[in-house]
VOPAGU-2260 file (C-alpha; in pm, 1 decimal, decimal comma):
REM VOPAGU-2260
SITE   aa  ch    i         X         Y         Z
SITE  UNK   A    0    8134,0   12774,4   20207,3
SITE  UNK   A    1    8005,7   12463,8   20407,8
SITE  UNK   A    2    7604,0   12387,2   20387,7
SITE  UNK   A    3    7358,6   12179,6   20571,0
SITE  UNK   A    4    7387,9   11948,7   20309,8
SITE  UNK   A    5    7749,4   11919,9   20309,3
SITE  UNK   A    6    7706,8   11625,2   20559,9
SITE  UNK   A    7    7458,3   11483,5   20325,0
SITE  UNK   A    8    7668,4   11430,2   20030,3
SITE  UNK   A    9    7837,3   11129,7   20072,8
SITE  UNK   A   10    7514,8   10969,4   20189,7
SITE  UNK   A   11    7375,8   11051,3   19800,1
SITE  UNK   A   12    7721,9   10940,5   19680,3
SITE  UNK   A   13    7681,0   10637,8   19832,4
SITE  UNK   A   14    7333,9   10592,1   19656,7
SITE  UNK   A   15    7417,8   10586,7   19351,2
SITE  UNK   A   16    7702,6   10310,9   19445,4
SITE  UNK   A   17    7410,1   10087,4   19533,1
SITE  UNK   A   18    7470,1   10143,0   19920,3
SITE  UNK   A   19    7179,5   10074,6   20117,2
SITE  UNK   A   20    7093,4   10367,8   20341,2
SITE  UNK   A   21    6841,0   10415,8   20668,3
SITE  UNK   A   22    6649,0   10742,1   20805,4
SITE  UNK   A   23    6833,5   10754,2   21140,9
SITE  UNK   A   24    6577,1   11004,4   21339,8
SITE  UNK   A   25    6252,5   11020,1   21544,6
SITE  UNK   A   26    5901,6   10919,8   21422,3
SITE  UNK   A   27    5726,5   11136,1   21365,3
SITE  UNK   A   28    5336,6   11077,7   21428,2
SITE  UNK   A   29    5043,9   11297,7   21260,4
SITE  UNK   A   30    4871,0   11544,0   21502,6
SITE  UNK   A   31    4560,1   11484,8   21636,4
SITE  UNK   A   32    4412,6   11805,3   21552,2
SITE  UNK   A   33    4494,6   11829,3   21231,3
SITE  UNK   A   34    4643,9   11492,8   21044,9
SITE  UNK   A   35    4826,8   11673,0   20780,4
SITE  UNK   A   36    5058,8   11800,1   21018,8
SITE  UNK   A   37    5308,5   11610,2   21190,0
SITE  UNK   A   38    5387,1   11633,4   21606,3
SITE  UNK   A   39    5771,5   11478,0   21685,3
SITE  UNK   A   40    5837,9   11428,7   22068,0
SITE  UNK   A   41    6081,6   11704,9   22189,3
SITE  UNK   A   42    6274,9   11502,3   22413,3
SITE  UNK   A   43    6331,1   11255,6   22174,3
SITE  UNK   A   44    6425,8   11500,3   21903,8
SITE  UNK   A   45    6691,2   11668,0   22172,3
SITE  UNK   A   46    6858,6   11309,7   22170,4
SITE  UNK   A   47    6876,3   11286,1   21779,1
SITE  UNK   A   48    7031,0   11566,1   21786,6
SITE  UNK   A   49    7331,2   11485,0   21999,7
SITE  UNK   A   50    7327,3   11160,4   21796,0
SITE  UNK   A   51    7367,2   11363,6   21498,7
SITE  UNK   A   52    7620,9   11612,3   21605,6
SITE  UNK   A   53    7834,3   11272,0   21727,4
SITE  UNK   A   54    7803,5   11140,7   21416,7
SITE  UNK   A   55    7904,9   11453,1   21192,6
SITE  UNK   A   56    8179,9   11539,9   21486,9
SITE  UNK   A   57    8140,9   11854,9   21538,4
């Protein structure tokens, strides 16, 4: 049965080969309001998320 992390395996695989790895994503930026919570822009999180499902080809 396939999971969310599925996609995330071979990025831990390739940890513990000693492959540098990035966050690919948006910044998130604490909320005015309250600081312990965190606002991310949704436009900008729309567009990570065609990145993403590019990248995983689906």
């Amino acid at each position: 049965m396939a999971g969310a992390f599925d996609a995330v395996s071979p990025v831990l695989s390739g940890i513990r080969r000693g492959v540098d790895t990035v966050r690919l994503g948006p910044q998130a930026v604490p909320y005015e309001d309250d600081p312990r919570r965190d606002v991310v822009d949704l436009v900008r999180l729309a567009a990570y998320s065609r990145l993403y499902r590019r990248l995983i080809g689906s």
